[in-house]
SELUM-932009 format. One record per atom (N, C-alpha, C, O): atom name; residue number from 0; x, y negated, z; residue in three letters. Coordinates in steps of 0.001 Angstrom, whole numbers, always signed. Each point is the difference from the previous one (the first is absolute). Layout:
BEGIN
NODE site pos       X       Y       Z code
NODE   CA NUM       X       Y       Z  ALA
...
//
This chain:
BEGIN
NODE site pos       X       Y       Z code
NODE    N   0 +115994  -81175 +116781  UNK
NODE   CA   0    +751   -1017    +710  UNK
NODE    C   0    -113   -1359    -707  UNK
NODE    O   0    -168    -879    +845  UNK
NODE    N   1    +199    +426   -2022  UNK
NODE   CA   1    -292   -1164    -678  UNK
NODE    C   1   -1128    -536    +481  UNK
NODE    O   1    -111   -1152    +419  UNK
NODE    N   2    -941   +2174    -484  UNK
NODE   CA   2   -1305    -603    +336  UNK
NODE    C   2    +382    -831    +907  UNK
NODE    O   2     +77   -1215    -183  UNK
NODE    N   3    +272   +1969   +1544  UNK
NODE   CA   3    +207   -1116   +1201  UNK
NODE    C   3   +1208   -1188    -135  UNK
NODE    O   3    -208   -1192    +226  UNK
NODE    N   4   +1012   +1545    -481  UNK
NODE   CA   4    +720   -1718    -376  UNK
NODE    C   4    -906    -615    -903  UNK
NODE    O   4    -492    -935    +632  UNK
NODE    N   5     -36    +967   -1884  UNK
NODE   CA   5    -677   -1154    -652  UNK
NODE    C   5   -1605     -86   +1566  UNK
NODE    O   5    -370   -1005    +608  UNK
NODE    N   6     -43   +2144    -498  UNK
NODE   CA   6    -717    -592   +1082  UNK
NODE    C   6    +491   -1230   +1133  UNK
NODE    O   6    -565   -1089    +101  UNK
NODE    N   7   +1553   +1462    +580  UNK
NODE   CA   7    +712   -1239    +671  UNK
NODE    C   7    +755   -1055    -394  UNK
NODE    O   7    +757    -715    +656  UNK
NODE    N   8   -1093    +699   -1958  UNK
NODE   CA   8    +608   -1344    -656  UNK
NODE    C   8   +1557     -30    +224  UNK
NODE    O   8    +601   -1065    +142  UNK
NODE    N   9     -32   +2188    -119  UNK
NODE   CA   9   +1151      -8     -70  UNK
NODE    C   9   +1097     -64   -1502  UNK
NODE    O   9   +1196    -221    -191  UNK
NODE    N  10   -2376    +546    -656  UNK
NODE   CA  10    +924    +120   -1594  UNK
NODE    C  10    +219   -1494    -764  UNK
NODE    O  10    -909    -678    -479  UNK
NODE    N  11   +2213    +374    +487  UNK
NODE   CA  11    +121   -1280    -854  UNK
NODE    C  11    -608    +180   -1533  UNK
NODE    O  11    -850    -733    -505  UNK
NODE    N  12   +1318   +1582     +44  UNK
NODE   CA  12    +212    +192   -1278  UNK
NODE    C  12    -569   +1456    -549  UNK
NODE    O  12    +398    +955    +667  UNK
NODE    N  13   -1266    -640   -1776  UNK
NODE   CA  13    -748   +1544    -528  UNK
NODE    C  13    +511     -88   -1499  UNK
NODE    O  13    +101   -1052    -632  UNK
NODE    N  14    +150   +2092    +244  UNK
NODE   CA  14    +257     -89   -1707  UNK
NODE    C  14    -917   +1220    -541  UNK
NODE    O  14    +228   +1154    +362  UNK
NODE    N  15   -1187   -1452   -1175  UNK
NODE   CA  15   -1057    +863    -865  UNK
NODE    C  15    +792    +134   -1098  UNK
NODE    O  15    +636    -931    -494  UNK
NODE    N  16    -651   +2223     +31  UNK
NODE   CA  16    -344    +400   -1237  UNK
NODE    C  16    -564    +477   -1004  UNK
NODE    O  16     +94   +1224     -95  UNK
NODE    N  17    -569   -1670    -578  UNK
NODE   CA  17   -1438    -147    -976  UNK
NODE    C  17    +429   +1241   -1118  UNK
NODE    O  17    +976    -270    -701  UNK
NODE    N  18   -1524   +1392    +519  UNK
NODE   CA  18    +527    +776    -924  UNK
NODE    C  18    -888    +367    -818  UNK
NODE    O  18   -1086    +320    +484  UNK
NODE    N  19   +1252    -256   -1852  UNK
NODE   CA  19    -948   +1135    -921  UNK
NODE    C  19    -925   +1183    +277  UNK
NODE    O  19    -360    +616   -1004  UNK
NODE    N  20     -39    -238   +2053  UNK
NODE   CA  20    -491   +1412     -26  UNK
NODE    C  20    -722    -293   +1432  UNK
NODE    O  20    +281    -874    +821  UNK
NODE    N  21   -1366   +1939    -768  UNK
NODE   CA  21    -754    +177   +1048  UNK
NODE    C  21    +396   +1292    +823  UNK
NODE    O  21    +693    +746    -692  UNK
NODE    N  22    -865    -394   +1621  UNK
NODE   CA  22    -495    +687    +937  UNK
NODE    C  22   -1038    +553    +925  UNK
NODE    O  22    -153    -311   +1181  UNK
NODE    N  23    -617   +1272   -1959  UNK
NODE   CA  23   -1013    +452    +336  UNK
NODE    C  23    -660    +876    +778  UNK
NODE    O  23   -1219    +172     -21  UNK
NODE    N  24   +2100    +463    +802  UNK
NODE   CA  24     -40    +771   +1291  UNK
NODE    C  24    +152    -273   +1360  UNK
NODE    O  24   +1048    -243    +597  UNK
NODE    N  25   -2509    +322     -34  UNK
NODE   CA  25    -112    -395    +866  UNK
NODE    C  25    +701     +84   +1138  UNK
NODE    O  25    -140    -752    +964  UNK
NODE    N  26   +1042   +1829   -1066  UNK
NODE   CA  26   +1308    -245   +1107  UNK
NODE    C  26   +1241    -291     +38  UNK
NODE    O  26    +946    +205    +760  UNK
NODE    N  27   -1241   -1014   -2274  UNK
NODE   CA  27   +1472   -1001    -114  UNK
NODE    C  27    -116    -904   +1622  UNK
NODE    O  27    -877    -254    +825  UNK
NODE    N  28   +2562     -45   -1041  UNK
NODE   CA  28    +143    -264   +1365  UNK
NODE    C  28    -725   -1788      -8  UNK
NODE    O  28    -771     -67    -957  UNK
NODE    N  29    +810    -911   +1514  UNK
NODE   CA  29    -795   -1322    +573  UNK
NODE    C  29   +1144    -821     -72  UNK
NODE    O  29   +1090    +501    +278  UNK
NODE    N  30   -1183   -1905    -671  UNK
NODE   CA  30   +1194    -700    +649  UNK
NODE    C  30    -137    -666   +1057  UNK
NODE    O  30   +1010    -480    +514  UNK
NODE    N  31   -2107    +309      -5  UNK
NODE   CA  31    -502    -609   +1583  UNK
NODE    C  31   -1128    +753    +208  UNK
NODE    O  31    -888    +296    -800  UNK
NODE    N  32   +1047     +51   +2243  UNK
NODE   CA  32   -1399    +750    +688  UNK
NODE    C  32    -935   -1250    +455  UNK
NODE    O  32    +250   -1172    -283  UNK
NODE    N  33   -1206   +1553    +927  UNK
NODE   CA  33   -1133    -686    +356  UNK
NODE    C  33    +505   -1295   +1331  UNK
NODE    O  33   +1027    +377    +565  UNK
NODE    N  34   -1399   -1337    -183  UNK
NODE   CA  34    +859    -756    +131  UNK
NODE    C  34    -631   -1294    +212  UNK
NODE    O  34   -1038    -151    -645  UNK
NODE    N  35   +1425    -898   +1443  UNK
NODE   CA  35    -492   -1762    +348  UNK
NODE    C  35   +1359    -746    -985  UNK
NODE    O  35    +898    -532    +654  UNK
NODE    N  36    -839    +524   -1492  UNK
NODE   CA  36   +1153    -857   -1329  UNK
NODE    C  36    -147   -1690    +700  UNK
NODE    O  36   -1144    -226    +393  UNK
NODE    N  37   +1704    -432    -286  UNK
NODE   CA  37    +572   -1598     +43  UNK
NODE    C  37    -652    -979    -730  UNK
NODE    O  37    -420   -1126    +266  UNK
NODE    N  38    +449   +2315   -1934  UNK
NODE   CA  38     -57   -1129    -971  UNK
NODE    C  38   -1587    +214    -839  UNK
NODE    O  38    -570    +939    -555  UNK
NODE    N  39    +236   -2528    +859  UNK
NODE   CA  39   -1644    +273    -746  UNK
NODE    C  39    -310   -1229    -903  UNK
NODE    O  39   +1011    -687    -147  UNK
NODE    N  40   -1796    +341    -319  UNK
NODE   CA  40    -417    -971    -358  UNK
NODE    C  40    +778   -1231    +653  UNK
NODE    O  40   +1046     -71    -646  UNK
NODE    N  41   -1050    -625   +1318  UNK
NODE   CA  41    +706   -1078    +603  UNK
NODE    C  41    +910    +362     -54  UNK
NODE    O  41    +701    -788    -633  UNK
NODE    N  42    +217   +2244   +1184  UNK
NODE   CA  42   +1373     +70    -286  UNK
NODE    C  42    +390    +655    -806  UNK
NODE    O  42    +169   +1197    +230  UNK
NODE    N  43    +194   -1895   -1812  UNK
NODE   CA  43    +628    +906    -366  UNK
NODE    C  43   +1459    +483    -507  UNK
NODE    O  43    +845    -895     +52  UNK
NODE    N  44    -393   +2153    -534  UNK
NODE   CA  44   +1262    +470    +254  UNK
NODE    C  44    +375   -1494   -1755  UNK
NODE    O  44    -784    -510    -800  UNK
NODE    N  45   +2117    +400    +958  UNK
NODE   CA  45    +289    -670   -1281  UNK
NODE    C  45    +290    +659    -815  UNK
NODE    O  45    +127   +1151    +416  UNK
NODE    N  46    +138   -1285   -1810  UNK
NODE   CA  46    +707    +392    -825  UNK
NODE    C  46   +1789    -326    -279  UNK
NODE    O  46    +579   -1080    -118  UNK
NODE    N  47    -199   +2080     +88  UNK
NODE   CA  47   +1557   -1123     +78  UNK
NODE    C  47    +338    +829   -1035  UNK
NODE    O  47     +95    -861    -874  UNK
NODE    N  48    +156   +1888    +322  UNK
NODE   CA  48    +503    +228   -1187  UNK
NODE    C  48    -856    +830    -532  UNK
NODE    O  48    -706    +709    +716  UNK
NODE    N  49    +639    -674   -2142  UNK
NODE   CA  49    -793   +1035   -1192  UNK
NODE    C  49   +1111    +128    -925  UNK
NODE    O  49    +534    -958    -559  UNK
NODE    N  50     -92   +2584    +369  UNK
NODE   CA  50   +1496    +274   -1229  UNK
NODE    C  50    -908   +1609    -718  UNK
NODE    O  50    -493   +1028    +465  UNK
NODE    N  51    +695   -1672   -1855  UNK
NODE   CA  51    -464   +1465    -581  UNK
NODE    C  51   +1746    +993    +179  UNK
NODE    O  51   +1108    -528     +90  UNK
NODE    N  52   -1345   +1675     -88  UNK
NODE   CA  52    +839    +894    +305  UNK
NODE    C  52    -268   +1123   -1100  UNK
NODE    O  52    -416   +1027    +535  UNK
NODE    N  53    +543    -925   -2008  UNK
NODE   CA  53    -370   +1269    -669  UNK
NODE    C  53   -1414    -748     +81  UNK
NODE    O  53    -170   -1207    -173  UNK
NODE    N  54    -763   +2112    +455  UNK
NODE   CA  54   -1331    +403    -227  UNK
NODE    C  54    -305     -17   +1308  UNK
NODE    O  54    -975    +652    +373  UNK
NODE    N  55   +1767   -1414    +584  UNK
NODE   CA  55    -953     -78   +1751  UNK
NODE    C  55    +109   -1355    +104  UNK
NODE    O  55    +850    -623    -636  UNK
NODE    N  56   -1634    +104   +1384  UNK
NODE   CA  56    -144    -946    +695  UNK
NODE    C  56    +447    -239   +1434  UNK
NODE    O  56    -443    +593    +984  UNK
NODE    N  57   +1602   -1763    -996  UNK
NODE   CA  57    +116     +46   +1712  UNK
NODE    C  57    -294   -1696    +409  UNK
NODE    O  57    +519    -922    -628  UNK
NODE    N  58   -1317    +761   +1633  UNK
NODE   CA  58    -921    -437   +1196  UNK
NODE    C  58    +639    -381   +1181  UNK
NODE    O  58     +26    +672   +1031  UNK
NODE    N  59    +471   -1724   -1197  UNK
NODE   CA  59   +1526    -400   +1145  UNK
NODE    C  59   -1566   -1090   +1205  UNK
NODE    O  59    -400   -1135    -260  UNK
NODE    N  60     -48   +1963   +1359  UNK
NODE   CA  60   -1012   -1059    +535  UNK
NODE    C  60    +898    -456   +1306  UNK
NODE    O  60    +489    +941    +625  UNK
NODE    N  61    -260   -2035    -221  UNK
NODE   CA  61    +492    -741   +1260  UNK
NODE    C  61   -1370    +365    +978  UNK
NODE    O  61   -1119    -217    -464  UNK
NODE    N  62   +1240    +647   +1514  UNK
NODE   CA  62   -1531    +170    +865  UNK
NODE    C  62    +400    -851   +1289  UNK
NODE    O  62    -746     -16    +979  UNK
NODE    N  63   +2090    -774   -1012  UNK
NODE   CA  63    +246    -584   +1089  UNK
NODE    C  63    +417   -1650    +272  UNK
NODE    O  63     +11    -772    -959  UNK
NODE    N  64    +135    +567   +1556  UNK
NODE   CA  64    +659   -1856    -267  UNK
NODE    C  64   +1482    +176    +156  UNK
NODE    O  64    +801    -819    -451  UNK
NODE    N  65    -427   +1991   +1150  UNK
NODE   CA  65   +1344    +447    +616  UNK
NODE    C  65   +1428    -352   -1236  UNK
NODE    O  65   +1178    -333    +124  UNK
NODE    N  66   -2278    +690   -1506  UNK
NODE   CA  66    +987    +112   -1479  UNK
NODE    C  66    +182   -1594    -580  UNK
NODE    O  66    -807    -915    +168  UNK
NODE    N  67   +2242    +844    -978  UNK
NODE   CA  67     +66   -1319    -103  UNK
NODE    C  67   -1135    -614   -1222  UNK
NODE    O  67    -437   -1114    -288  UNK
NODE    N  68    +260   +2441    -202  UNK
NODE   CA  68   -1258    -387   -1267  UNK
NODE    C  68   -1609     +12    +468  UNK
NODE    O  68    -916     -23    -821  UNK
NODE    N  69    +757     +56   +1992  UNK
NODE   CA  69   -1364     +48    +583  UNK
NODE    C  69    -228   -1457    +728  UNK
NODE    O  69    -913     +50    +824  UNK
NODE    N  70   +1450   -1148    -929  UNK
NODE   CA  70    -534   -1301    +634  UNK
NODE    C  70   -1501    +129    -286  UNK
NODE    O  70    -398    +650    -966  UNK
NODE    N  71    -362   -1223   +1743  UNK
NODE   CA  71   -1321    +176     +39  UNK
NODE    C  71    -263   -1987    -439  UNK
NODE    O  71    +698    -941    +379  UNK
NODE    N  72   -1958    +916   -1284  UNK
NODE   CA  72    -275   -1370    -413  UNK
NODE    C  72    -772    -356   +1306  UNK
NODE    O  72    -838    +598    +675  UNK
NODE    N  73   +1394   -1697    -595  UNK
NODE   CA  73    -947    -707   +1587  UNK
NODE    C  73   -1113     -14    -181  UNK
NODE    O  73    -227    -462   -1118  UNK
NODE    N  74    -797    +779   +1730  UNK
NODE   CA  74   -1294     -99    +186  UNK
NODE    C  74    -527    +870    -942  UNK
NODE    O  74    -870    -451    -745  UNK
NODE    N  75   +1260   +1747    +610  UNK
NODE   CA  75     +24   +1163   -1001  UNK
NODE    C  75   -1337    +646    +494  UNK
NODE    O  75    +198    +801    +913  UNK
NODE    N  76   -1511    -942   -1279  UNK
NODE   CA  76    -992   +1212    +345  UNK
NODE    C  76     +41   +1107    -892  UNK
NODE    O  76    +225   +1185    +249  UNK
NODE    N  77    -520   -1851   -1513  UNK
NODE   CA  77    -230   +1380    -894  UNK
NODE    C  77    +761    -660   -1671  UNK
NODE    O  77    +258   -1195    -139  UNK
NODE    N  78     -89   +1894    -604  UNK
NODE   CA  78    +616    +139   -1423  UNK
NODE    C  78    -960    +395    -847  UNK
NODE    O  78    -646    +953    +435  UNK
NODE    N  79    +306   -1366   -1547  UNK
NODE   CA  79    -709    +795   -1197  UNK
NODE    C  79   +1284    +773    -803  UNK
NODE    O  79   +1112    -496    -179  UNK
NODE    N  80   -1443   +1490    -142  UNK
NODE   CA  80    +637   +1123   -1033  UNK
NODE    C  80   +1253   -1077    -424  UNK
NODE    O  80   +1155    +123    +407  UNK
NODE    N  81   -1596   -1118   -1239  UNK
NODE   CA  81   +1160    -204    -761  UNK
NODE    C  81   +1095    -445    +937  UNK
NODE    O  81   +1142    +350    -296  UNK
NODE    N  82   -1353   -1177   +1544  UNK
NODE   CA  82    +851    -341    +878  UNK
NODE    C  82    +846   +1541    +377  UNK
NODE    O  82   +1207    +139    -196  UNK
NODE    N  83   -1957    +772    +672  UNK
NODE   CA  83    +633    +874    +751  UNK
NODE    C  83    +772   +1366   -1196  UNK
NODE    O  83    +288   +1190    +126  UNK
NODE    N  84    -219   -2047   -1053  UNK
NODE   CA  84    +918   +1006    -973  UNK
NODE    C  84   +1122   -1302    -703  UNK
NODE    O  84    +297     +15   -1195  UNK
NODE    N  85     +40    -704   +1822  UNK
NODE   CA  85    +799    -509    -521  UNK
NODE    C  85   +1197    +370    +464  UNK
NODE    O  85      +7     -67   +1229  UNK
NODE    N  86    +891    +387   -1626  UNK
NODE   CA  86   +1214    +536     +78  UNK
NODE    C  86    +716    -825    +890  UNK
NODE    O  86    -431   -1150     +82  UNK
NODE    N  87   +1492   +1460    +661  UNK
NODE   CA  87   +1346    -830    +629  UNK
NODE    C  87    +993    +458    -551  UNK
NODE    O  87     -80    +940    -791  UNK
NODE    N  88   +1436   -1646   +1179  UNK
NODE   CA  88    +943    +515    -229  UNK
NODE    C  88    +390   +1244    +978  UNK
NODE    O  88    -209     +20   +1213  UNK
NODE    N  89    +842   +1057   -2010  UNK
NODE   CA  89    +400   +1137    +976  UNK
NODE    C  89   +1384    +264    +433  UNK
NODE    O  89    +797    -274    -896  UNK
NODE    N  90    -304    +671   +1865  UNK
NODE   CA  90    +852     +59    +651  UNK
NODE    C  90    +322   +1331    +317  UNK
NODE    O  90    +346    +258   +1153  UNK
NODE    N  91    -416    +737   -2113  UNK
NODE   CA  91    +370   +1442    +639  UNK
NODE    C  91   +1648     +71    +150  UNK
NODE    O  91    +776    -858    -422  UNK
NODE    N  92    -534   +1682    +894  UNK
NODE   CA  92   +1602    +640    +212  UNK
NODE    C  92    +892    +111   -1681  UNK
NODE    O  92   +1152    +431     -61  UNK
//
């Protein structure tokens, strides 16, 4: 079911978490199936928050304009790396 909301551009907001360890069996479960995604090169998702947690990493990405931390820069085509990891301020609960 995710698949298809981030397929229809319905998800404001995704949170990754970056962990220590792999998974190597091939029928670990997927976090998106196969799929037409929104976001490519020209669009991409932002960064809005990065918090170490212990030994994980969490990945706060805005994928929408909908969020108050996603204003888009006018005449926005594309970002190099360092642009698109610059942090915002975050606003969780």
């Amino acid at each position: 079911m995710l698949t298809q909301f981030l397929t229809a551009d319905l998800v404001d907001e995704l949170h990754l978490v970056l962990a220590p360890l792999l998974v190597g069996d091939h029928r670990a479960p997927r976090f998106v199936g196969d799929g037409s995604f929104p976001w490519n090169e020209a669009r991409r998702a932002r960064l809005a928050e990065s918090r170490t947690i212990g030994d994980v990493v969490l990945l706060r990405y805005a994928l929408s304009n909908r969020l108050p931390d996603a204003v888009p820069v006018a005449g926005e085509a594309r970002r190099d790396d360092s642009e698109s990891m610059r942090p915002v301020p975050a606003r969780l609960p």
